[in-house]
Structure formats: C-alpha cells, structure tokens
N, C-alpha and C positions, 0 to 999 in steps of 0.2 A: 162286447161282441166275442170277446177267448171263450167266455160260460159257454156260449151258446154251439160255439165249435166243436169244443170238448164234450156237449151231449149230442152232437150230433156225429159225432165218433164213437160215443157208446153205442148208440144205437144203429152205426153200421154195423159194430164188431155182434149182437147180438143178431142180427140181421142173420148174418154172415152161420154165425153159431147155429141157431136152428136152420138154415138150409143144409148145412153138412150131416146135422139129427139126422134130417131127414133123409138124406143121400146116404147112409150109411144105418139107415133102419132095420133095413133088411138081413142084409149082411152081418151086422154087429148085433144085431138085436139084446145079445147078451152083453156086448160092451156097452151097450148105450142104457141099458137097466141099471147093468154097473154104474154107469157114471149119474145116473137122474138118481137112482138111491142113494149116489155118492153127496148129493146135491149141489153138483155143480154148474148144472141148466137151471136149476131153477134160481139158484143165485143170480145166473146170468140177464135170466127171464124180469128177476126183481129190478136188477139197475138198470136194464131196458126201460121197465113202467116208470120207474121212476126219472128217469130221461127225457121219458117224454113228457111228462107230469111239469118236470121240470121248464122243458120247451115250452110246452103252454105260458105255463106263467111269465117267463120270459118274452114272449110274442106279446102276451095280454099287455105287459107293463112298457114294451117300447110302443104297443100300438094308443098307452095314455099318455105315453109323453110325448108321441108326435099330436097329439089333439091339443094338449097341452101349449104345446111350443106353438100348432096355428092359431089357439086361441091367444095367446099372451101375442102374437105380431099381428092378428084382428085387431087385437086391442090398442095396441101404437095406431095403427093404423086409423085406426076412428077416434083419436086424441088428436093423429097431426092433422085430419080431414075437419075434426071440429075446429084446432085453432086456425087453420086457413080458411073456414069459414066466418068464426069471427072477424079474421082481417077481413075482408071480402064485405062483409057488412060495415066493419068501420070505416073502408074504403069509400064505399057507397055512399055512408051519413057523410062525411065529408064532401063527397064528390058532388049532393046534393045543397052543403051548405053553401061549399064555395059557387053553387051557379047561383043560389041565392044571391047572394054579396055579389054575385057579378052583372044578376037582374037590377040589380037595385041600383048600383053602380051605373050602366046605362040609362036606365030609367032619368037617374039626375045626371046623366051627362046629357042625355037629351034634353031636360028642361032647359040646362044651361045656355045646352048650343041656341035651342030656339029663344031664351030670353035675349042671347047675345046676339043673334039673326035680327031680332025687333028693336032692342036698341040701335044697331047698326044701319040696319033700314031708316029708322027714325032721326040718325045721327046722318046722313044720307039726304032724307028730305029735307030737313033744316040745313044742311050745306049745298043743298042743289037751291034753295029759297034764300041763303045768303050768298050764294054764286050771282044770284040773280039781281039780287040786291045791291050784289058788290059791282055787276057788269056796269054800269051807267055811271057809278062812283068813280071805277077806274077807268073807264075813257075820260069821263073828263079832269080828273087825274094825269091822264097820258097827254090832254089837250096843253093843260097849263103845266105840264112840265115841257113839252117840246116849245111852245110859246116862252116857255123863259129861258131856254137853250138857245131857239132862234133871235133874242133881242141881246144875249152875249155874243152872235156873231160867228163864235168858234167853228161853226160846222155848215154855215155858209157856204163853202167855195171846196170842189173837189181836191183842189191843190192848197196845198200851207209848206210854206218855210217851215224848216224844224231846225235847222242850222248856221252859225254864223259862219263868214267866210274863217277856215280854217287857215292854221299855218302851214308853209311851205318847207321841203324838204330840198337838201342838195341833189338827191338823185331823183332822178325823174326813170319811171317805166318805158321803156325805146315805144315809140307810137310809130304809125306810116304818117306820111308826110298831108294827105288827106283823106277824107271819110270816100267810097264807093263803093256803093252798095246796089248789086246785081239788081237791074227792071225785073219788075215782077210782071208776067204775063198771065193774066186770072183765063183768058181763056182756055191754057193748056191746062189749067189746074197744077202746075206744078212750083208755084208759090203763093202765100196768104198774104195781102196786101196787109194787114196789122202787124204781121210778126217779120221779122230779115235781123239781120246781125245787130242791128240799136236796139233791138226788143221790143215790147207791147204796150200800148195804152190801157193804162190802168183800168179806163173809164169801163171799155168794152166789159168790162167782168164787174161794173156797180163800184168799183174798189177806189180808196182814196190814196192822190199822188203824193207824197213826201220829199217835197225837195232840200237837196241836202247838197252843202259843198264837202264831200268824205275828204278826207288822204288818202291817197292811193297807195299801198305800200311799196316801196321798191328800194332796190340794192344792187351794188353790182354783180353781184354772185348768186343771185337768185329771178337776176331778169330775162335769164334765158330758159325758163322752163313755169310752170305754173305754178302760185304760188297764193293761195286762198284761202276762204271758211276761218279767219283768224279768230283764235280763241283769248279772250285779253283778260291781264290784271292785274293790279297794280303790284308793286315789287315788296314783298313780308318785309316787317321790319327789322327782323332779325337776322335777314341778309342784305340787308341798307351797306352798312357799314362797309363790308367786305368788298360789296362790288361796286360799289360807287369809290373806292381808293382805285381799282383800276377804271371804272366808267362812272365818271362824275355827274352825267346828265342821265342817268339810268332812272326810270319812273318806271318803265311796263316790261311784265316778260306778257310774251304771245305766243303761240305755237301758230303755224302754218303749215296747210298742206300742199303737198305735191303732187299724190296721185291721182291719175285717172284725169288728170287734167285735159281741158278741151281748147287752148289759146290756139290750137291749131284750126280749128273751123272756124273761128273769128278774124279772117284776113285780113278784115281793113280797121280791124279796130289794134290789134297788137302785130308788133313786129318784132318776133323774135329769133335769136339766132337757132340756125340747125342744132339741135343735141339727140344724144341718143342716151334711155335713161338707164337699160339691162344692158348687161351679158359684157366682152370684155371691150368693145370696142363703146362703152360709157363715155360719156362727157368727162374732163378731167376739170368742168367747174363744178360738177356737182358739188350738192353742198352734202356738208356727213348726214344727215338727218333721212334721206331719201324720201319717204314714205311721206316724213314731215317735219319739221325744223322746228328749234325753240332760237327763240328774236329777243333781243334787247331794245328797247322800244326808251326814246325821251317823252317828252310830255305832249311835244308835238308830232308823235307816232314816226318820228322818223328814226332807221334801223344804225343801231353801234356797234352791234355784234350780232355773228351769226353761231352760237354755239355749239361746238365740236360735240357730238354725241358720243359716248361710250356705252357700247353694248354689254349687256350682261350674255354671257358663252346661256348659260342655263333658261334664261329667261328666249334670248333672241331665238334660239336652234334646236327648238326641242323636236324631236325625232324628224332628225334634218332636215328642216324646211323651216328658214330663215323666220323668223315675225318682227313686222317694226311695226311700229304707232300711227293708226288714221283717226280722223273725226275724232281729236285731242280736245277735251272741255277742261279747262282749269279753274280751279279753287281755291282762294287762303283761306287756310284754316288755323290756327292757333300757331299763326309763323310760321306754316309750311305749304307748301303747293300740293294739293292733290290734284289729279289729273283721272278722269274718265276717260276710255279709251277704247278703238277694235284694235287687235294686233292683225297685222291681212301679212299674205304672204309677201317676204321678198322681191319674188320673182314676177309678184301681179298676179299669178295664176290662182285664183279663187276657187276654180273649181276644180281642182288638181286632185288626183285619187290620194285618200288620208288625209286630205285638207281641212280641216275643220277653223272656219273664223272663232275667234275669242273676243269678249270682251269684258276686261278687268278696269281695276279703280286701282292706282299706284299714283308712288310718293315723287315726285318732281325733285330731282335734287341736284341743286345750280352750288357752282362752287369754280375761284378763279385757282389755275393752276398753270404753273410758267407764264402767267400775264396774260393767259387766256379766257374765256368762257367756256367751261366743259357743264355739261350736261346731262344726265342719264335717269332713267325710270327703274324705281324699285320697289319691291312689294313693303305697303303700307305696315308700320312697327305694330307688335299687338299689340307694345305697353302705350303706346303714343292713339291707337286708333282698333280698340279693343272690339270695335262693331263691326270692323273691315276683316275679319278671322276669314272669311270666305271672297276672296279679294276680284275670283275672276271664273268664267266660267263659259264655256262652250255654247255660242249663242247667238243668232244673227242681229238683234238688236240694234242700235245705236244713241237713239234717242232720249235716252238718262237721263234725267236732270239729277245733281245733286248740291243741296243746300245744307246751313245750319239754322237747326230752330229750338231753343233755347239750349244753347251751347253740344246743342245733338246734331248729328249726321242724319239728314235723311233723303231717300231716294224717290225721284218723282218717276212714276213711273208713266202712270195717264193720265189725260187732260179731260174734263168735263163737267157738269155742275158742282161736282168737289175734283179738287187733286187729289188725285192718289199716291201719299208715300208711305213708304216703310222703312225699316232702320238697318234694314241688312238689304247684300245685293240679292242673297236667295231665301226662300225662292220666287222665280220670275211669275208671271201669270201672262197666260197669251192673250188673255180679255179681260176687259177695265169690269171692275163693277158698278162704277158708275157711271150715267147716261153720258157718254160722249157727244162732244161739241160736233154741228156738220158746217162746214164752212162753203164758200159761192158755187165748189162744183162738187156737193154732195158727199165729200169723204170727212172722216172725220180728220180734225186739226191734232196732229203731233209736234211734242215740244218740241222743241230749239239749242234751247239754253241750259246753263246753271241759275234759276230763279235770282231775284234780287231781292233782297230781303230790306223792306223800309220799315223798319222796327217802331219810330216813332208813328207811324200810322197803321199798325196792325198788320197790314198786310205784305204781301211779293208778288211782283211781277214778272211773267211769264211772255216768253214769245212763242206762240202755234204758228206752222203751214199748212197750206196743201200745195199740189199744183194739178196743172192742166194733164188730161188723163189721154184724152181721146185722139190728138194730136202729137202721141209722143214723137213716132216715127214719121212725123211729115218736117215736121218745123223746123227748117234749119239743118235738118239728120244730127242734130245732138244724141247724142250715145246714150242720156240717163234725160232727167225730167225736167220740164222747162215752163216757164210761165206761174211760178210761183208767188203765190198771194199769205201774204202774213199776216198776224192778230197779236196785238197787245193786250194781256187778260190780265186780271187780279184776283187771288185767291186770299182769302183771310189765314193768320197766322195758327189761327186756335183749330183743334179737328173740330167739326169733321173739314176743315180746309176749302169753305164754300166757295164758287165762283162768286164774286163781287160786281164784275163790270167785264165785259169785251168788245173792243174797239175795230169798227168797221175793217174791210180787209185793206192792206194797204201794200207800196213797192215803194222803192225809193227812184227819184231822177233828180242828174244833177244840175235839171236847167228848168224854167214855167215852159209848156207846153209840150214839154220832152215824153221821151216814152223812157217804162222804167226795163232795165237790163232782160235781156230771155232767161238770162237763170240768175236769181240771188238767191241766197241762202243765209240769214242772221245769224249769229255762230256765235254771240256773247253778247253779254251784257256786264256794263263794269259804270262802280262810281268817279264819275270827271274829277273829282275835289274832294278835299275830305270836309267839304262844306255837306257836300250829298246834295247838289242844288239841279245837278247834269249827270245826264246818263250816257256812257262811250257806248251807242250801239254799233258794233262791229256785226262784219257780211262780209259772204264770198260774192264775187261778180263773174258772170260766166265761165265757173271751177276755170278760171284764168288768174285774177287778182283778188285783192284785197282792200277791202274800203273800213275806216272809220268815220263814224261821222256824232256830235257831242249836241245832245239832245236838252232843252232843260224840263226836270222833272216836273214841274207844271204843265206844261203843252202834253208829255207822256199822256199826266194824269187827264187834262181836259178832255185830250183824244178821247182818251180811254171808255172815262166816265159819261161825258158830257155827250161825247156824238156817238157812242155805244148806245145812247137810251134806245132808239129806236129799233134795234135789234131786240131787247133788253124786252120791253113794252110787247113787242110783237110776239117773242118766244113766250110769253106770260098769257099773253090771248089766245095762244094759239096750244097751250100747254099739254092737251089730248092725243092732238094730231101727231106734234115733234115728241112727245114722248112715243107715242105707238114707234112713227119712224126709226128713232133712235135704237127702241129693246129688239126691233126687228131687225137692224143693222147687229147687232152685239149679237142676236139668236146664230146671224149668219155669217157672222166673224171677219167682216166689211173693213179690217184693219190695214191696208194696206198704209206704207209708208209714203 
C-alpha cells in the first residue's frame, strides 16, 4: 500500500503543476514557454502518465488477489462442507444399521417374550390341573394327619400342664392379705365381665391355656417398686470361677425392669410400699439400676445379688440427658454377655425436646469388686465382635432378636414365612420382605426373644405376640397394652430360614380353670440343663413382676408341631386369600408393635 501512496502523491503534485500553468498563462506566457522548452512540464506531465499507469496496475493486481484469496476460502469452504457431509452420511449409515440390530433385537425379543408367555401359561395349566389334583390328596392328607394328632391326645384339651411344681424361694413378693375384685356392672358399661385385675380367659380369643407353677421373682430391695420382662441366662463360664468364690450358688444372671411399671393399678393383687422413683425426694431403696437391674439368680431362680450398676459418664449423658438400659435381651456368646438394648431417658421423659430413644447391642460386664457384684454396659470390642462396628443407633424399635448361627451373630429382625436376619445391626428396614405371620386379632406377630438355637435338630425357636387393640383404653385403664396372646414358632437353621411349625396362640395361668394375667409379655428364653431337655420360659406379669416357669422341650415341640397342624393345613388351603391379605397388610405398613 506505500507504492500506491507514493503515486498517488505524484499525481497530486502534477495535478497541482498544471493548474498553476494554467493560472499563470497569461500573465507569464513568456515564463511558461521558458519553462515547457525548458522541459520541465513535460517531465512533470511523463511521471504523471506514468503514475497513473502505474495505479492501474496496482488496482488490477490487488483487485486478483482479492479474487484470489475469495476463491482459495470458497475453496476450504467446500472441502469442510464436503467432509461434514461425509460425516452426516456416515452418521446416517450407522444410524440406519443400529435401528436395524435394534429391529431385529425386538423382533426376538418378542418371540422370546411370547414363547416364554406360552410356556408360562402352559406351565399354569398343568399347575392349576395339579392343584386340582393335589386338592383331594391333601385333604385327606390333612384328614389322616389330624386323625393321628387326635389319637396322641396332645391337643385334646384347651388347658395342659407345661410345668412341674417349682422350687421355693425365702423371699416371698408382699401380697394383700386377700383377692377383691371390684363387681362389675355390664349395665353401665363401665366394666367387661372377662377382663378385671386376674385377667382373661384364654378361651374367648380360640387361644390355648398353659398352666404353669412360675417363680415369682422377689427380693427385699426390689419388692417395693416394679420389677419384670426378665431377661435370663445361664452364667458364661469364664466368669464361673470369679463369682461363685463370692456367690456359690450363682447359675443365672437376669436383667430386670423397672420402668413404666403399672403394680399400682393391680390393688388386690400386689401390696407395695409407697416410693417415689424421680427427682430428689426418690426412694432411698431404690436399687442402682433404675430403669433396670442385673440379678444373680441360683438354679431355683431365687435372687443373691442385686448388682451395683456403674455408669459409663460418656455412654449414660450424652448431651445431658441421662440414658439408662430398658427392654435388656441377653446373650452368651463365646464367654461373654451381650445385651440388646433401648437407652430411654432418666428422667422418663420420652418425649422431651432433643430426646431421641436409642437402641444399641453392648457387652454386659459382671465383675466382683470389694465382695460385691458390680455391673455395667460397654460398647462391644471390635477385635472380640468385629460385626457389631455399628453397635447402636437412633431408633424406636425394640423387638431384636439376636442369635448365633454357625458361630455368626445374627439379627432377627421379622417374623414370617422365613425369619429375617442379617449380620450387622444397619441398616434397619421399616418393612419385612417377607410375608408376615397375622395372629387371632389380625396384626401381625412380633418377636419376643433372643431365638434358641437347637442345633441337633436344625432348627430355633422363636416367641411372637400381639395383643388386644380395640379395648386398650377400657380395660382396667392400663397405660400400654393388655390381653396378650403368644406363639411358639420354629424357623430352620439353613437361609432362606423357613417357617417350620407355629403353635396355636397361647397365655400362661397358674391354676386349671384360671384366667391367664391382663398383660404377660415372654421376655426369654434359656436352656434349664445343659442336658437341653427344658426350656426356662421367662415373662413379665402385669409390667408388676416376674415369672419363670421350666418347660420340657418335648411338650414345646408337640405344642408347637403337633397342635400347630391345623393352623399349618388351613394357611396351606387357604394360600391365595392369606397371601393377598398379607402383601396388602405390608403394601400398607400395618406394623404396629
């Protein structure tokens, strides 16, 4: 672009030059002849033309290389327009093969579905024509099995002994001197002539009576407040030694609860002294345990020791608000106690703002110090219980179970045509996947216990409740639930942990024609002997006391087994209807406890 400057500066200056000729033509006439014969206009006149000559060609050559330069970026341009259309077609052929391969694909996926539709169907017909076939096999199947149930006898009579008369204990629980129990007046409607402070006939709810001579637990120091739901087991053998140098007749530790006890609505059945259990003007018998006590138990469940509890600062008061130990299940395990557990508040207050219930699994640790029993709860060792890493957790819960099955920890979680367990406590689930049990007033049955594990016969036994729903707040004005029915079940050892047998519902009384207690609750199960011949079922009796009572494992089983058939038989016939019931119950989350 300077060339083109430069001539176009000559050819202002020549410009310029002949307008001054001109302007001074006249005038100079003679000077301007001088100077054109001098030739210095025409000089001037020459690099003019040639200037412009110049300009031209200059013009012409930038006006081919701008053609030039649009033709070379036409050019890119329809190179990158061709390879993006190439893509664009290869896009395409692919886009067309894969629908191919994906026609095709359907094509035999449909064949499949329909071949596996007509098998199905057809696997359908011949089970709907083996249903059919099988129905008339198994009634009389179900005939001549209940015909040889009925000629053993076993399930003949609503009531059966399960109990020898038990042994006797020095302390006796303070009673009133005799039974009275308020007339019931049905016209005013304001009592139920089946139910009053003795509690209810089995009968009214189909259920079978268990008469039992229990032990009752008592102690001096624990007979003035409530003292129930005992958890039993026999005493590890690796603290044998220790504590039987200061307590020689030592066979069971138990745990016991306290709270929330109801001895005071039962007036004619317990007499206990005044106490008050909060705040400062407390009882000064309280025992150290509050919430709940660990027991030294002889062989005849009679109490040696009440063991002084020490609190862990960290465990008991975390973000101040006391927690002690309720609904305690205990376990040995390889020598040592584990213990299931709710920590509830202190102070009772449940619903207390910040309160959150817990419930963990911790290590029971008994140990004599200054000739005493001391006692305390600590979080399960990793290297000792490497499954228990996650030991406790924020949860209203209760109802646990936990056993060992081939030298593993596992947790029962729910009960129904299999048990559900898993090997850690999280995470929980708020619905069972499997079909839950419905027991006589339609809820389903929750466990009880810590299982018992009968190794020689494959399987463990289980105790389910429910109870009565509809009458909570009439009956008695009991504060929590009353008229509870139980079930002895057996689940097989190997997963998936099938149900095997469940035993009609059942209550315990301690006399033939008695009625069995308004509130029991089973709270353990423990081997009598190390024969394994009797089973210690322990129960709370109107969140007041404490009953065991020594079963033998035959009579469990026959119950169980034997006068289960018809339950057994009937849920089997009836398989469409109690299954619908059942996923409909689980669809609608019908868990209450």
């Amino acid at each position: 672009m300077g060339s083109i400057t430069m001539i176009r500066f000559l050819l202002f200056a020549a410009a310029a030059a002949r307008a001054a000729a001109r302007a001074s033509e006249g005038a100079q006439k003679s000077d301007a002849q001088r100077a054109w014969g001098s030739g210095d206009v025409r000089l001037i006149e020459r690099m003019a033309r040639a200037a412009e000559d110049a300009l031209a060609v200059v013009e012409e050559t930038e006006r081919k290389h701008r053609h030039e330069t649009a033709v070379d970026e036409a050019l890119e341009a329809s190179e990158l327009v061709e390879r993006q259309s190439r893509r664009a077609h290869r896009a395409a052929y692919e886009a067309r093969m894969t629908a191919k391969h994906i026609a095709f694909g359907a094509d035999d996926a449909r064949g499949r579905m329909s071949a596996a539709a007509d098998s199905a169907m057809t696997h359908a017909v011949e089970a709907a024509a083996a249903a059919r076939e099988a129905k008339p096999l198994g009634a009389e199947a179900s005939r001549l099995a209940k015909e040889a149930i009925a000629r053993t006898g076993i399930c003949s009579s609503s009531e059966r002994n399960v109990s020898s008369v038990a042994g006797t204990c020095s302390a006796q629980r303070p009673r009133p001197q005799g039974v009275e129990v308020e007339k019931c007046d049905e016209d005013k409607g304001t009592c139920y002539p089946d139910w009053n402070e003795l509690g209810f006939y089995a009968k009214r709810f189909k259920a079978q009576t268990l008469i039992s001579k229990g032990v009752r637990l008592s102690h001096l120091n624990i007979d003035h407040l409530a003292a129930f739901n005992p958890s039993l087991v026999e005493l590890p053998g690796r603290l044998r030694k220790e504590i039987r140098r200061q307590y020689p007749q030592a066979y069971y530790v138990a745990s016991v609860r306290h709270s929330w006890g109801q001895c005071q609505r039962f007036k004619s059945l317990y007499k206990l002294a005044p106490y008050v259990i909060y705040g400062k003007y407390k009882s000064t018998a309280e025992v150290p345990g509050r919430h709940s006590s660990v027991v030294l138990l002889d062989r005849n469940f009679c109490v040696l020791e009440i063991a002084q509890q020490d609190f862990v600062e960290e465990l008991e008061r975390p973000n101040s608000v006391g927690w002690l130990a309720e609904d305690v299940k205990l376990l040995e395990h390889n020598g040592r106690l584990l213990a299931t557990l709710v920590m509830s508040s202190e102070s009772g207050k449940y619903f207390q703002a910040g309160f959150e219930q817990r419930f963990g699994v911790f290590e029971l640790i008994l140990e004599i110090r200054d000739e005493k029993l001391h006692a305390w709860y600590a979080p399960p060792s990793h290297e000792v219980f490497p499954s228990l890493s996650n030991y406790s957790t924020a949860s209203q819960i209760r109802n646990l179970g936990l056993l060992v099955l081939d030298g593993r920890l596992q947790f029962l979680t729910f009960l129904g045509l299999q048990a559900e367990l898993q090997p850690t406590l999280l995470p929980l689930s708020d619905l069972p996947s499997t079909l839950p049990l419905l027991g006589h007033f339609g809820k389903w049955l929750h466990n009880n216990v810590n299982p018992l594990v009968i190794e020689e016969r494959g399987m463990f036994l289980v105790v389910g409740h429910e109870h009565e729903h509809a009458m909570k707040d009439k009956i008695f004005q009991t504060t929590s639930w009353h008229t509870y029915l139980h079930y002895f079940m057996l689940f097989n050892t190997t997963a998936p942990y099938n149900l095997l047998s469940r035993s009609p519902a059942f209550c315990f009384s301690d006399q033939k024609g008695g009625k069995c207690d308004l509130i029991q609750f089973v709270s353990s199960l423990t081997w009598a002997s190390p024969q394994r011949d009797s089973v210690v079922v322990s129960y709370g009796v109107n969140d007041c006391e404490a009953s065991f009572a020594s079963i033998p494992l035959r009579t469990i089983l026959e119950f169980t087994i034997g006068c289960g058939l018809d339950w057994r038989l009937e849920a089997a016939q009836n398989y469409a209807s109690h299954s619908f019931q059942l996923q409909a119950q689980v669809a609608l989350g019908e868990n209450a406890i």
